[in-house]
Backbone of each chain as ProteinMPNN parsed JSONL, in Angstrom:
{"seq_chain_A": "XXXXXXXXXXXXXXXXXXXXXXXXXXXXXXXXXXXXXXXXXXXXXXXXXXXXXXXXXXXXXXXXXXXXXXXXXXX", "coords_chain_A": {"N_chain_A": [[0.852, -1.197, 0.0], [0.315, 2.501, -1.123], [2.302, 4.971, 0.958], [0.329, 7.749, 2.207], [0.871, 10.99, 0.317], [2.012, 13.958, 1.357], [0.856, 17.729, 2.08], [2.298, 19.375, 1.504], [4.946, 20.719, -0.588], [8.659, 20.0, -1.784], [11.773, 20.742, -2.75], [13.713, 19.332, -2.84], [15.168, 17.216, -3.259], [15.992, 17.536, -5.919], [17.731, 20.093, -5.319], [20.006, 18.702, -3.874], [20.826, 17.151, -6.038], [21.889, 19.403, -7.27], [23.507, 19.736, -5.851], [26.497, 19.482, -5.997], [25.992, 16.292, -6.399], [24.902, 15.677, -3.788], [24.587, 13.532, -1.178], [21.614, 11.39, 0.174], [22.844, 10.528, 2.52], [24.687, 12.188, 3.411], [23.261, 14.966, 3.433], [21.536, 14.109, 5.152], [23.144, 13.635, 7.454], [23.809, 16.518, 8.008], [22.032, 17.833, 8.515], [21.403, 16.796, 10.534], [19.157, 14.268, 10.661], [18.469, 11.041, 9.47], [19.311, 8.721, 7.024], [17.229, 7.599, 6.049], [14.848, 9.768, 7.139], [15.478, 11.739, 5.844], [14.855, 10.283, 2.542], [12.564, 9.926, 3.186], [11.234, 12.505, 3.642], [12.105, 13.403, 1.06], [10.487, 12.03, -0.234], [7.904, 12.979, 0.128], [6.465, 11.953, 2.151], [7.06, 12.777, 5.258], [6.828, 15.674, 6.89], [9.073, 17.809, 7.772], [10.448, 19.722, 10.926], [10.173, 22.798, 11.708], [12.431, 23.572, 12.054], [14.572, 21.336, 10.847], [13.548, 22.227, 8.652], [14.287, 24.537, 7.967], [17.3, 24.23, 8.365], [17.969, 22.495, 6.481], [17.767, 24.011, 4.17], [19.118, 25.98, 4.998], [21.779, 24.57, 4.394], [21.826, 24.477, 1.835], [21.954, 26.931, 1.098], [20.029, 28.791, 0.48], [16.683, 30.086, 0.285], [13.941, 29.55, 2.779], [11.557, 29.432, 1.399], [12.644, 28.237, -1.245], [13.431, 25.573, -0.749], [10.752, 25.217, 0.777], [7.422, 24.568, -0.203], [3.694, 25.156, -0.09], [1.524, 22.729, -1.763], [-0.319, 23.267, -4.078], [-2.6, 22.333, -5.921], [-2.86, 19.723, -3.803], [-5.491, 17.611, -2.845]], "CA_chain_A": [[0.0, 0.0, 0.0], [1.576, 3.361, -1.097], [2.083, 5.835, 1.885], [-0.476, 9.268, 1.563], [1.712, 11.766, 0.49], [2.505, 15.068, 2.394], [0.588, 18.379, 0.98], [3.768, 20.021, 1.471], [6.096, 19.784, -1.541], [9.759, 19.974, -1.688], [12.653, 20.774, -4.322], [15.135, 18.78, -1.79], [15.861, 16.029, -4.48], [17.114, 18.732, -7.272], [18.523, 21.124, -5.103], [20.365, 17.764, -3.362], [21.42, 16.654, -7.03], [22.698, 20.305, -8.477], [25.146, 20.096, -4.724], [27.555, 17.94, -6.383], [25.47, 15.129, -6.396], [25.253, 15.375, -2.366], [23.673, 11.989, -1.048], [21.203, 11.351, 1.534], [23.43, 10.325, 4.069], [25.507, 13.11, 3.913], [22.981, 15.916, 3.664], [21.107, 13.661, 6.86], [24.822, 14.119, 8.897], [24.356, 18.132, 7.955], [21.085, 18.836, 9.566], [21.177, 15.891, 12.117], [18.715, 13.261, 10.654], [18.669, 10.111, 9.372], [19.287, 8.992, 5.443], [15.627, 7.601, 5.971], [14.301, 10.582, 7.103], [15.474, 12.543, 4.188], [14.344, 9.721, 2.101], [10.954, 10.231, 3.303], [10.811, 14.129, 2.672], [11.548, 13.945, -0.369], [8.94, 11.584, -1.055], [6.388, 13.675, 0.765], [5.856, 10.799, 2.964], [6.965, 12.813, 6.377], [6.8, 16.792, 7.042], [9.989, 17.956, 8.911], [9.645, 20.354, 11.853], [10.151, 24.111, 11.115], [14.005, 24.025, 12.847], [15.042, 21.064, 10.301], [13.431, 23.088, 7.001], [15.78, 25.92, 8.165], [18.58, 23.527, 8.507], [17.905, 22.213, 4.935], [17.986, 25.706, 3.225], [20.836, 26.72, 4.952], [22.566, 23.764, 3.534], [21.903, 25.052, 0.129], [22.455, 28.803, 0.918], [18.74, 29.106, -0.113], [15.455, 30.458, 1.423], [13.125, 28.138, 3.054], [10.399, 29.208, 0.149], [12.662, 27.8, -2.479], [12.748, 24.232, -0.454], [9.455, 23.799, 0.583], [5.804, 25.141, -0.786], [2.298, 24.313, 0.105], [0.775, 22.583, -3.058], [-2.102, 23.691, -4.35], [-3.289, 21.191, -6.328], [-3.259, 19.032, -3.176], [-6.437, 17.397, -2.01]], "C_chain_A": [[0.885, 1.244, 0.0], [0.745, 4.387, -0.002], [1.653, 6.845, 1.468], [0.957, 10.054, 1.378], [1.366, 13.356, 1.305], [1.282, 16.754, 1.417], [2.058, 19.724, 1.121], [5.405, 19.731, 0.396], [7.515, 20.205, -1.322], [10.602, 19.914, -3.002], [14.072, 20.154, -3.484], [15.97, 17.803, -2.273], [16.863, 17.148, -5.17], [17.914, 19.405, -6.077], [19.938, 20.22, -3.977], [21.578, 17.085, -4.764], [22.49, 17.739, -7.834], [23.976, 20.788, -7.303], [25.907, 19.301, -5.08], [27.369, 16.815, -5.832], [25.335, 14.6, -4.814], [24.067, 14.074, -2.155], [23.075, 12.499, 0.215], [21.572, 11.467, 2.76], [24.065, 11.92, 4.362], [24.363, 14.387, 3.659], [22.172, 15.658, 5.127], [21.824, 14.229, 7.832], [24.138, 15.833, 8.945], [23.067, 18.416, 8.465], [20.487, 17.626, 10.847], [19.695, 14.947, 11.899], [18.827, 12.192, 9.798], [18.795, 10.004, 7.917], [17.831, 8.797, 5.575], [14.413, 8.481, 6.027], [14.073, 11.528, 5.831], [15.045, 12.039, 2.769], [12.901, 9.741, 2.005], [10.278, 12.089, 3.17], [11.144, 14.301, 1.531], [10.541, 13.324, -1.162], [7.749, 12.132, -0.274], [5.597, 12.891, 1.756], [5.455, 11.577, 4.845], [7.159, 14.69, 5.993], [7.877, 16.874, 8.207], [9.815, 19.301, 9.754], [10.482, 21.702, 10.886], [12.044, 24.376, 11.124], [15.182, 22.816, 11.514], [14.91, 21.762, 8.957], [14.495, 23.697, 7.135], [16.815, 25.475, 7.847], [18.968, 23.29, 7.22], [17.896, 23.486, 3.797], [19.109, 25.937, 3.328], [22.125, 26.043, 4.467], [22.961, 24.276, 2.414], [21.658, 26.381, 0.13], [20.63, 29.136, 0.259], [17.956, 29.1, 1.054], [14.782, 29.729, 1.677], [11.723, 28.178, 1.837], [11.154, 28.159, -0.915], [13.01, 26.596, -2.037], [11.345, 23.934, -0.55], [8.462, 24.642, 0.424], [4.656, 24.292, -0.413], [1.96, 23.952, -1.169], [-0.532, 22.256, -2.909], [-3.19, 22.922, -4.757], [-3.885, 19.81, -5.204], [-4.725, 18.569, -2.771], [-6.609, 16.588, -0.965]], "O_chain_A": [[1.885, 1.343, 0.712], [-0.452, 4.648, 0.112], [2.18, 7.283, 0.445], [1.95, 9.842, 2.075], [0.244, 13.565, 1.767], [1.052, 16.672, 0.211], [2.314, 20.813, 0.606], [6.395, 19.009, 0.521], [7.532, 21.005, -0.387], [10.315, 19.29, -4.024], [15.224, 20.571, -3.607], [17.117, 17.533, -1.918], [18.04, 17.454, -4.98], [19.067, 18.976, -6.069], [20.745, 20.929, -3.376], [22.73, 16.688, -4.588], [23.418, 17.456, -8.592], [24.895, 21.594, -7.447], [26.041, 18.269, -4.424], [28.12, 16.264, -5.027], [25.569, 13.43, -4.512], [23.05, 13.812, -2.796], [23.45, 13.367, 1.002], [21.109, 12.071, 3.727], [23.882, 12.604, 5.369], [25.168, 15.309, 3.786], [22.078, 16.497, 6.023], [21.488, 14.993, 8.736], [24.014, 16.308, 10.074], [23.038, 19.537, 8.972], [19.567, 17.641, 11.665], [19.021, 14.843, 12.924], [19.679, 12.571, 8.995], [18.465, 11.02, 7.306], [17.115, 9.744, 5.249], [13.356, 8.318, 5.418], [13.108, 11.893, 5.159], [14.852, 12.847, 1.861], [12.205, 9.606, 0.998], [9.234, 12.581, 2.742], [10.661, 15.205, 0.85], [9.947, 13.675, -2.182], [6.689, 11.511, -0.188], [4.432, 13.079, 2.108], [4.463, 11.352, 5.539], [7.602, 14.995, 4.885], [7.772, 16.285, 9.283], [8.986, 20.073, 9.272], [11.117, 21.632, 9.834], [12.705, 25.131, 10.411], [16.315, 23.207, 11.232], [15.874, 21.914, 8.207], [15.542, 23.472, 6.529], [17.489, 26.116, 7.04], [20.031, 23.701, 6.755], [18.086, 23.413, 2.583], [19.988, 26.095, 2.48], [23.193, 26.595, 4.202], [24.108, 24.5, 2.029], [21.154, 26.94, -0.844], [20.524, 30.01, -0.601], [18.109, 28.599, 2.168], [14.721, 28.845, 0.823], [11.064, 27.194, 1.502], [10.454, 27.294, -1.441], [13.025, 25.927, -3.07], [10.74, 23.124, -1.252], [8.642, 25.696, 1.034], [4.619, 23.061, -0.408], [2.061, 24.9, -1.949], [-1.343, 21.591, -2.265], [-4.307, 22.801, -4.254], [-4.855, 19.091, -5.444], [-5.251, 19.514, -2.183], [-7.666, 16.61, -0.334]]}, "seq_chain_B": "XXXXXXXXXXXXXXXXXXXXXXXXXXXXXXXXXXXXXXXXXXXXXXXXXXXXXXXXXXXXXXXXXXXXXXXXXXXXXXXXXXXXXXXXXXXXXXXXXXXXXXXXXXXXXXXXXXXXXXXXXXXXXXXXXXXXXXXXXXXX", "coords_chain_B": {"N_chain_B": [[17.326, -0.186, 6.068], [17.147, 1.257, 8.971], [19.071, 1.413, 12.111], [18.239, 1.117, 14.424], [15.329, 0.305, 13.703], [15.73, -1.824, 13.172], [16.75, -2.614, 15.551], [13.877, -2.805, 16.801], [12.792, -4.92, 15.263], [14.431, -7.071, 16.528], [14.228, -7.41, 18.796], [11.285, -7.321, 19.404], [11.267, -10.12, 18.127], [12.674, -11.483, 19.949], [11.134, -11.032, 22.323], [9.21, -12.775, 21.898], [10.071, -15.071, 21.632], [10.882, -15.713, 24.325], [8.832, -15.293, 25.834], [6.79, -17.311, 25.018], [8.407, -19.374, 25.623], [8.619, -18.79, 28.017], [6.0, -19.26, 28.669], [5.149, -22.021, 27.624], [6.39, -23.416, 29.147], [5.221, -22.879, 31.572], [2.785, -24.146, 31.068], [2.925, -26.498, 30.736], [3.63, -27.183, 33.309], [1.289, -27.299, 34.193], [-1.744, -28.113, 35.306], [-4.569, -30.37, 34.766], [-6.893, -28.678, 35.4], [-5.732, -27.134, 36.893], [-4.132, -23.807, 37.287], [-0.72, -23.404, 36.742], [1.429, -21.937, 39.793], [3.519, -19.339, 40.241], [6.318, -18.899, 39.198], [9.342, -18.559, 40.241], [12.435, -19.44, 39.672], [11.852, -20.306, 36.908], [10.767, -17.551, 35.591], [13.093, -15.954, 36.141], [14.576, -17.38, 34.477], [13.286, -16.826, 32.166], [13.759, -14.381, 31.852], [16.144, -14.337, 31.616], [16.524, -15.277, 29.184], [15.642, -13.493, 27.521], [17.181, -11.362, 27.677], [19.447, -12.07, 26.93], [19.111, -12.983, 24.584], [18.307, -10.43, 23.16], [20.768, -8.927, 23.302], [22.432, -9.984, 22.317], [21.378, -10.479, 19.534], [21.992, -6.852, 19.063], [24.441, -7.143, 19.433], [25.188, -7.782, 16.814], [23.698, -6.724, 14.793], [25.197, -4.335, 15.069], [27.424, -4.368, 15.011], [27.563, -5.529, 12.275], [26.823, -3.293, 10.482], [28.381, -1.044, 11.653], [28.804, 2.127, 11.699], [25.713, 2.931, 11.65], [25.322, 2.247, 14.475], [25.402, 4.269, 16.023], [24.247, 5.938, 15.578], [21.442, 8.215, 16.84], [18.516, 8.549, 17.875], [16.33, 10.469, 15.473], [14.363, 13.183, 14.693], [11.68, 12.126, 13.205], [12.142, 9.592, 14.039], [11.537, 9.82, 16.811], [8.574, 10.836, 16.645], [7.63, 8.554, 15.932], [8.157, 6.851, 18.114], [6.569, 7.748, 20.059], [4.121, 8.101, 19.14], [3.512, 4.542, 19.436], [4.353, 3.538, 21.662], [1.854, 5.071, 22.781], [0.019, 3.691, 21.91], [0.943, 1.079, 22.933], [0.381, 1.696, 25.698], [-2.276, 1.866, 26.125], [-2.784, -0.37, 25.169], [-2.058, -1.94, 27.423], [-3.348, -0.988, 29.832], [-6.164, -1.683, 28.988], [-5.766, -4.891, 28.929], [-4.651, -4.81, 31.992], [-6.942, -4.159, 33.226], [-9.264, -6.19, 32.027], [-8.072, -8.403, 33.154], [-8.409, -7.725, 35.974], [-10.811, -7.515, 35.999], [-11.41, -10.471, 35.351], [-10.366, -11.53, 37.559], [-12.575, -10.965, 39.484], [-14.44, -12.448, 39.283], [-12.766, -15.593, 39.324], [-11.389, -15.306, 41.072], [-8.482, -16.091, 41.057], [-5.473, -16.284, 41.909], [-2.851, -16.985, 40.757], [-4.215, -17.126, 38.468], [-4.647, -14.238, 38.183], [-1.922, -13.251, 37.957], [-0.358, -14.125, 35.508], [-2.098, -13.474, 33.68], [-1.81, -10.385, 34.085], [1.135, -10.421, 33.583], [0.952, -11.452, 31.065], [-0.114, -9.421, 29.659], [1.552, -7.128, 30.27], [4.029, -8.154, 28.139], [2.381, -8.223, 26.281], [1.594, -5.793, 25.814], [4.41, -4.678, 25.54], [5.252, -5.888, 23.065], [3.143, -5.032, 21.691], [4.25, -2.481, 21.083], [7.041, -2.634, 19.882], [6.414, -3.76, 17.618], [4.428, -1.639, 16.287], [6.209, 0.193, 16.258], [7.61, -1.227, 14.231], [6.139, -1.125, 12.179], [5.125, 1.684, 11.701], [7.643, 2.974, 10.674], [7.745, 1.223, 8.47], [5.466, 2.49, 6.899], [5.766, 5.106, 7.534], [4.537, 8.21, 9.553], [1.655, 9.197, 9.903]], "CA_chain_B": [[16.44, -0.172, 7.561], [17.566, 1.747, 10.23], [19.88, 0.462, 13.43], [16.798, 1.149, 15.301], [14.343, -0.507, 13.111], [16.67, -3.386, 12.81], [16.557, -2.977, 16.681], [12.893, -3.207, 17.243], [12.667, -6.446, 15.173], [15.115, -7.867, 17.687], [13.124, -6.816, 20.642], [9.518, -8.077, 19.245], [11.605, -11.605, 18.116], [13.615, -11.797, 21.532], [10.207, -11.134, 23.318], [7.717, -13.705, 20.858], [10.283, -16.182, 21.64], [11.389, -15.499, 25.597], [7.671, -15.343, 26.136], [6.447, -18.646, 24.414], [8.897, -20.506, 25.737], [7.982, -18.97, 29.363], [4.405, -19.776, 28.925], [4.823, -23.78, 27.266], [6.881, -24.449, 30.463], [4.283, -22.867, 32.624], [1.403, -24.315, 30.701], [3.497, -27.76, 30.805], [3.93, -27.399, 34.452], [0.343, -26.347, 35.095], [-2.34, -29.813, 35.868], [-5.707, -30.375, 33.857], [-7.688, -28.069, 36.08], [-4.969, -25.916, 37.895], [-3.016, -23.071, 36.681], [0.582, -23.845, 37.946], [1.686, -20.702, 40.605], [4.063, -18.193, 39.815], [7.551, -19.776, 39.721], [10.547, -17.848, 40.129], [13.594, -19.633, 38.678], [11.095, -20.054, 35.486], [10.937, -16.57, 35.273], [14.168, -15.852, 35.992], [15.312, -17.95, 33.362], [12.703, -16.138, 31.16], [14.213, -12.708, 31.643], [17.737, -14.366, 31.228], [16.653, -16.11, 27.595], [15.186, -12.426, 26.737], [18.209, -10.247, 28.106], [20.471, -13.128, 25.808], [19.108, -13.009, 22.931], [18.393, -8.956, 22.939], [21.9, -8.068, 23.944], [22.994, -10.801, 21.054], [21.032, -9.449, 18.756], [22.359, -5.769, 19.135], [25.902, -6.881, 18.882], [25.264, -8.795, 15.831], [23.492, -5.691, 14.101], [25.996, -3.263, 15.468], [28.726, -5.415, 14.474], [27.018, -5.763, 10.783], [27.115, -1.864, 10.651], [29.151, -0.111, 12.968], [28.649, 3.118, 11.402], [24.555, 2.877, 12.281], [25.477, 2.006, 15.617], [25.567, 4.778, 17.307], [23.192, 6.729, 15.173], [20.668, 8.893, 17.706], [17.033, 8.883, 16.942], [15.993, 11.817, 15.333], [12.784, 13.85, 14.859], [10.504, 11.551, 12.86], [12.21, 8.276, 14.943], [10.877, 10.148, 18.504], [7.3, 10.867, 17.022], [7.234, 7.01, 16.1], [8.182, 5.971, 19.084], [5.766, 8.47, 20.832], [3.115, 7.004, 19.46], [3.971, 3.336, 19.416], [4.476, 4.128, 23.469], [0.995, 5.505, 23.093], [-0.9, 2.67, 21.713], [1.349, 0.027, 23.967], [0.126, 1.947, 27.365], [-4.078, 1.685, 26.0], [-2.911, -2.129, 25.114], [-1.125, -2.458, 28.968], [-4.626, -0.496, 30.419], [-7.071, -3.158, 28.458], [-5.152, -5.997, 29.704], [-5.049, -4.736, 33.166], [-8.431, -3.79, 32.924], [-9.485, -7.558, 31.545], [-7.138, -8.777, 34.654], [-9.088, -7.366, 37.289], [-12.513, -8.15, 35.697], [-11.262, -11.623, 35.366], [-10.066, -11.887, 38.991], [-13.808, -10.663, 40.776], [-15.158, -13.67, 39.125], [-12.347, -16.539, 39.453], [-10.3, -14.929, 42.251], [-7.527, -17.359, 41.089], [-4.668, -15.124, 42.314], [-2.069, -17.618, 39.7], [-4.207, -16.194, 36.935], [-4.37, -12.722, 37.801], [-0.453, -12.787, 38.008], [-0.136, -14.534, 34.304], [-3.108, -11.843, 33.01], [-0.852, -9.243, 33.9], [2.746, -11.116, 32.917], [0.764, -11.382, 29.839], [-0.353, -7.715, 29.565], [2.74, -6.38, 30.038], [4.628, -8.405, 27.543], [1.618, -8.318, 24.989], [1.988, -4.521, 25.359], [6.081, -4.705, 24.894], [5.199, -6.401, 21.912], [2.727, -3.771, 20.648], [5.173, -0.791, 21.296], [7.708, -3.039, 18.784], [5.607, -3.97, 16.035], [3.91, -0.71, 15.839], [7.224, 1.1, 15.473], [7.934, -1.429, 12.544], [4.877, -0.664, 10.924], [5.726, 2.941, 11.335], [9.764, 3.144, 10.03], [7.487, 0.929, 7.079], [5.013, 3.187, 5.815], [5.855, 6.624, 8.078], [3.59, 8.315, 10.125], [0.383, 10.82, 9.745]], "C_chain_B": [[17.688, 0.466, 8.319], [18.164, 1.344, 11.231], [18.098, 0.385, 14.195], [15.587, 0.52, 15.028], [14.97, -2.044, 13.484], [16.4, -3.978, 14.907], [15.117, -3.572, 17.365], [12.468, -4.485, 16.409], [12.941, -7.087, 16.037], [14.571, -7.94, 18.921], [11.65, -7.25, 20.267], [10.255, -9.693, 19.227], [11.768, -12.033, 19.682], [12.281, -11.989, 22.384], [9.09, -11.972, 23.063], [8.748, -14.729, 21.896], [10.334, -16.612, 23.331], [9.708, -15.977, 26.204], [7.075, -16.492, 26.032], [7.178, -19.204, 24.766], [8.781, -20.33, 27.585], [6.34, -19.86, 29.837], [4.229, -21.26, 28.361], [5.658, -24.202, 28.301], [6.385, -24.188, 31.921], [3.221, -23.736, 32.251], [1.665, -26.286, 31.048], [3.654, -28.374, 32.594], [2.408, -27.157, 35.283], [-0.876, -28.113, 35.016], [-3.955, -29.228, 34.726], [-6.412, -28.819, 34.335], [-7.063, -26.85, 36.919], [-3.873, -25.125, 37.343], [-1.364, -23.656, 37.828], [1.142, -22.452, 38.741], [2.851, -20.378, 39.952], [5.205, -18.83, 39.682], [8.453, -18.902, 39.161], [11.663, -18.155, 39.772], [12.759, -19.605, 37.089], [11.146, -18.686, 34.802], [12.139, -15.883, 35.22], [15.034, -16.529, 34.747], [14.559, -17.177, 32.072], [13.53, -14.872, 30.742], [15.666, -12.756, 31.386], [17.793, -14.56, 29.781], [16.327, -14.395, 27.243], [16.495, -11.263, 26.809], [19.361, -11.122, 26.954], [20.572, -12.633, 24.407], [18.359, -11.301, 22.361], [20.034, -8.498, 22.537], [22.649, -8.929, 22.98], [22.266, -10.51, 19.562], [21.264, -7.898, 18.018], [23.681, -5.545, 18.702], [25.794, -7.677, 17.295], [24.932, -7.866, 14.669], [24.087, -4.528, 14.193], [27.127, -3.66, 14.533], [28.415, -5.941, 12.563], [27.532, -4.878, 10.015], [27.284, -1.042, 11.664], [28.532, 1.195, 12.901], [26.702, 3.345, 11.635], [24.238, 3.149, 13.749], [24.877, 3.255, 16.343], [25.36, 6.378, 16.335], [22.07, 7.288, 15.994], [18.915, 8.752, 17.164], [16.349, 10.231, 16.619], [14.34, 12.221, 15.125], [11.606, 13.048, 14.609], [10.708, 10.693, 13.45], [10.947, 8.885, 16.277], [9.385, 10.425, 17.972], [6.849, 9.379, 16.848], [7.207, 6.309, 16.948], [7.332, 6.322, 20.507], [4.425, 7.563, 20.762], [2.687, 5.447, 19.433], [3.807, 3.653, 21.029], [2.699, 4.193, 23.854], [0.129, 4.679, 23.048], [-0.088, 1.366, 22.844], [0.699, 0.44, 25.472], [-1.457, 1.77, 27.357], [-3.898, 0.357, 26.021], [-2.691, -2.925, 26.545], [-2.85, -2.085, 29.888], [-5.694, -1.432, 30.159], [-6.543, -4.158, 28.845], [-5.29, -5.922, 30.933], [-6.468, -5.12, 33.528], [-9.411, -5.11, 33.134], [-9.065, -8.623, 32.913], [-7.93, -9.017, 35.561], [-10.058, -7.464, 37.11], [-12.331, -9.641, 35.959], [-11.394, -12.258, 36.84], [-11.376, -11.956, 40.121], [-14.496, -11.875, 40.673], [-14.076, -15.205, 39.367], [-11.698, -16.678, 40.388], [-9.332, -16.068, 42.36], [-6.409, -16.027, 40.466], [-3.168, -15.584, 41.172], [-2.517, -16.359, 38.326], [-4.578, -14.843, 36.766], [-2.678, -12.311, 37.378], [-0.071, -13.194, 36.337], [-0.916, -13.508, 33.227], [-2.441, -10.763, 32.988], [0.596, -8.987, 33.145], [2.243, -10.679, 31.335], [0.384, -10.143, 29.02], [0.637, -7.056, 28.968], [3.581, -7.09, 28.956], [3.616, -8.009, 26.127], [1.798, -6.31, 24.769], [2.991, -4.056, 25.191], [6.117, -4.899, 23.326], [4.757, -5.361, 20.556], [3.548, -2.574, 20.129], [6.342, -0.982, 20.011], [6.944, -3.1, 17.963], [5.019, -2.643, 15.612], [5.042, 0.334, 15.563], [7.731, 0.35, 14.148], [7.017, -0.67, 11.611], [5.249, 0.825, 10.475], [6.738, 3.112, 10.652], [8.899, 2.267, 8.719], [6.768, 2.004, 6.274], [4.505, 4.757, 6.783], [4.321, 7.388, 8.375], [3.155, 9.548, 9.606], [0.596, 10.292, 8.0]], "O_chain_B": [[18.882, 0.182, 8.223], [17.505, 0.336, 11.489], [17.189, -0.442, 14.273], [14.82, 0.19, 15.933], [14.495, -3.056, 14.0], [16.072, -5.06, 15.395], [15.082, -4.484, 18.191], [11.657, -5.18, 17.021], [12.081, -7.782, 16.578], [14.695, -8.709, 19.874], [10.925, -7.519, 21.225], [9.938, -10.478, 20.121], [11.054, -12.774, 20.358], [12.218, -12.977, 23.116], [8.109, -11.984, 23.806], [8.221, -15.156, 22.923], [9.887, -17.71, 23.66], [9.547, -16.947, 26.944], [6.697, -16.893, 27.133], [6.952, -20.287, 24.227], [8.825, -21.287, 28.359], [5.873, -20.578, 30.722], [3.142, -21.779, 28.619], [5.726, -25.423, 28.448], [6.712, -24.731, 32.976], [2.611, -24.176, 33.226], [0.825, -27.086, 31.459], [3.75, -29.535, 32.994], [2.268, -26.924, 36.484], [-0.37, -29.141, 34.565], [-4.225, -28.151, 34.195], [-6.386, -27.893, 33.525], [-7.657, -25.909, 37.444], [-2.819, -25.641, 36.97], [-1.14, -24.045, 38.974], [1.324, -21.64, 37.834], [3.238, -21.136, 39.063], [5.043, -19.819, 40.396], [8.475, -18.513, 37.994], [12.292, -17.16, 39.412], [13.165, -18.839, 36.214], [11.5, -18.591, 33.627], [12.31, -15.161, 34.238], [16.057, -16.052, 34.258], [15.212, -16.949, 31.053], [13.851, -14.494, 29.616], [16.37, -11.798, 31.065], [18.757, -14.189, 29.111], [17.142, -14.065, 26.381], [16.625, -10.401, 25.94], [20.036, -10.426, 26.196], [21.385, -12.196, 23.593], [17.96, -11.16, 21.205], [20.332, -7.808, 21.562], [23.775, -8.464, 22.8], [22.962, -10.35, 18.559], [20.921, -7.636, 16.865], [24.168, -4.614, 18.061], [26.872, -8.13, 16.912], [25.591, -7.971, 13.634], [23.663, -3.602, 13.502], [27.5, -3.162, 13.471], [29.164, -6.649, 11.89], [28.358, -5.095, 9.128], [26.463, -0.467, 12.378], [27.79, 1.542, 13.82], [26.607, 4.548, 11.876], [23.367, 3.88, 14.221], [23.958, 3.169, 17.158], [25.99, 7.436, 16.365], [21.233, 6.409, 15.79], [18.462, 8.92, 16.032], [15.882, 10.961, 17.493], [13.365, 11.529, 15.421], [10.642, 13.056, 15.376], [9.631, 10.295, 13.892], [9.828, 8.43, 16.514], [8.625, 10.26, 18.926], [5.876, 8.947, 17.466], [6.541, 5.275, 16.971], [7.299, 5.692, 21.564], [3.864, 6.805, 21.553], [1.484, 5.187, 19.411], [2.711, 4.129, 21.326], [2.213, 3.623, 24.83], [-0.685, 4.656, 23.971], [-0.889, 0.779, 23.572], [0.536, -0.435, 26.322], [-2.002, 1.543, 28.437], [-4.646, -0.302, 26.743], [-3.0, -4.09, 26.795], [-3.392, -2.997, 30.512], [-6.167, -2.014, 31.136], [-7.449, -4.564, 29.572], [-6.004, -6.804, 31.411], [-6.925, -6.161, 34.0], [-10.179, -5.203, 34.092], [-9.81, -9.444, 33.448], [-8.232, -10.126, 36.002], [-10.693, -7.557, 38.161], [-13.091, -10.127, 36.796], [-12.17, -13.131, 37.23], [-11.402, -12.604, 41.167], [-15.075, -12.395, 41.627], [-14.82, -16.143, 39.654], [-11.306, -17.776, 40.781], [-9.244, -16.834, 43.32], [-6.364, -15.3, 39.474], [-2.457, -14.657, 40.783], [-1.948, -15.481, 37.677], [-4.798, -14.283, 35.693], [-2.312, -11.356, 36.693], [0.674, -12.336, 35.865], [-0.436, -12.941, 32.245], [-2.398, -10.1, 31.952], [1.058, -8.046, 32.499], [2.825, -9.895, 30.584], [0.618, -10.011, 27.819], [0.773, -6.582, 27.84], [4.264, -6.123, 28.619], [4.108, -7.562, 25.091], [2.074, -5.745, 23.712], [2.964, -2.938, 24.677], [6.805, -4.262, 22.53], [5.222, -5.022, 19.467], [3.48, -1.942, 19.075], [6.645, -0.048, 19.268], [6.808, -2.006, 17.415], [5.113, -2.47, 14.397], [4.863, 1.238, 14.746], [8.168, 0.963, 13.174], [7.172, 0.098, 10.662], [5.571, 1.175, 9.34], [6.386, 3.643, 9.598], [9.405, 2.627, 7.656], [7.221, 2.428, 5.211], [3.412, 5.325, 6.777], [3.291, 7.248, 7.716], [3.74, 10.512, 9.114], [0.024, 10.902, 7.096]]}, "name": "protein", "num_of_chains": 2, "seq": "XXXXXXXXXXXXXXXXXXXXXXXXXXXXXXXXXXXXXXXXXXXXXXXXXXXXXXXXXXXXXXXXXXXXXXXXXXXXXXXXXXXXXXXXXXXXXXXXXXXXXXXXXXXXXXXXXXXXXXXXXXXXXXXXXXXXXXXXXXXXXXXXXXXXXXXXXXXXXXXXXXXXXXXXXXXXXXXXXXXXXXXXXXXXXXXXXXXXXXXXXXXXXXXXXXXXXXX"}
């Protein structure tokens, strides 16, 4: 059974792939959770708290809009 | 899978098996008609087979992947294990619960003590399996 997804989307894949190809694990180490975790935000599976978004921006020198967006289309 | 996932397999197995092999050498020791009383090397040996094969377990998946080891649980681990916790303490409360209904009518003081044994392990059990389920298909 596939897990609901999140209505919270994310550009954490691409902006993960255009850091010289940074991997799960190692962007996990850089804001202190798990490869699984990060595995599961980018599949929209889990919503991370407000203090890891931050964490994940500041990784990529970017604003927390251009990680994560409410989608609209969601129902 | 996760050290921690990997861990709560080990901890539902360790406790299916520790458990079942407490209760076929109570049930073996117990007479057509009479629960058998509480017996304390039995149990003691229970909590030694479960402390064994936990603590052999741990080094065996540590020792697989080191680098896991001594991995912390982070944000989405602690709400899984929040509510996993949460549904094991309603499963420990219904058991009780069941216990002490049982007891006004049979007042067989053996099988209030096995009602509860069994409580508390059946709600150990829940608290594991429901964090697999979770770490499978992530919570909310």
């Amino acid at each position: 059974m596939a897990a609901k997804q999140l209505p919270v989307a994310n550009n954490v894949k691409e902006l993960r792939e255009s850091n010289s190809e940074m991997t799960q694990t190692e962007l996990g180490e850089a804001v202190g959770v798990t490869r699984q975790t990060v595995a599961a935000i980018e599949q929209r599976r889990y919503a991370p708290s407000l203090e890891t978004a931050f964490r994940i921006a500041r990784v990529f020198n970017v604003g927390i809009e251009q990680v994560f967006e409410w989608d609209e289309t969601f129902e | 899978m996760s050290f921690h996932e990997k861990s709560s397999w080990i901890m539902a197995l360790s406790l299916l098996v520790s458990s079942a092999l407490y209760f076929f050498i109570m049930v073996s020791m117990s007479g057509t008609e009479d629960l058998a009383a509480p017996n304390l090397p039995v149990l003691i040996v229970f909590t030694i087979v479960l402390t064994v094969l936990a603590t052999v377990g741990h080094i065996i998946i540590a020792a697989l992947k080191p680098s896991e080891a001594i991995d912390t649980v982070d944000e989405r681990e602690q709400q899984f294990f929040a509510k996993a916790k949460s549904i094991a303490s309603n499963v420990l409360a219904i058991g009780i619960f069941i216990s002490l209904f049982l007891f006004i009518f049979s007042t067989s003081g053996n099988l209030l003590f096995y009602m509860v044994l069994g409580s508390l392990i059946v709600s150990q059990l829940t608290e594991e399996i429901m964090k697999i389920v979770f770490y499978r298909k992530a919570l909310y």
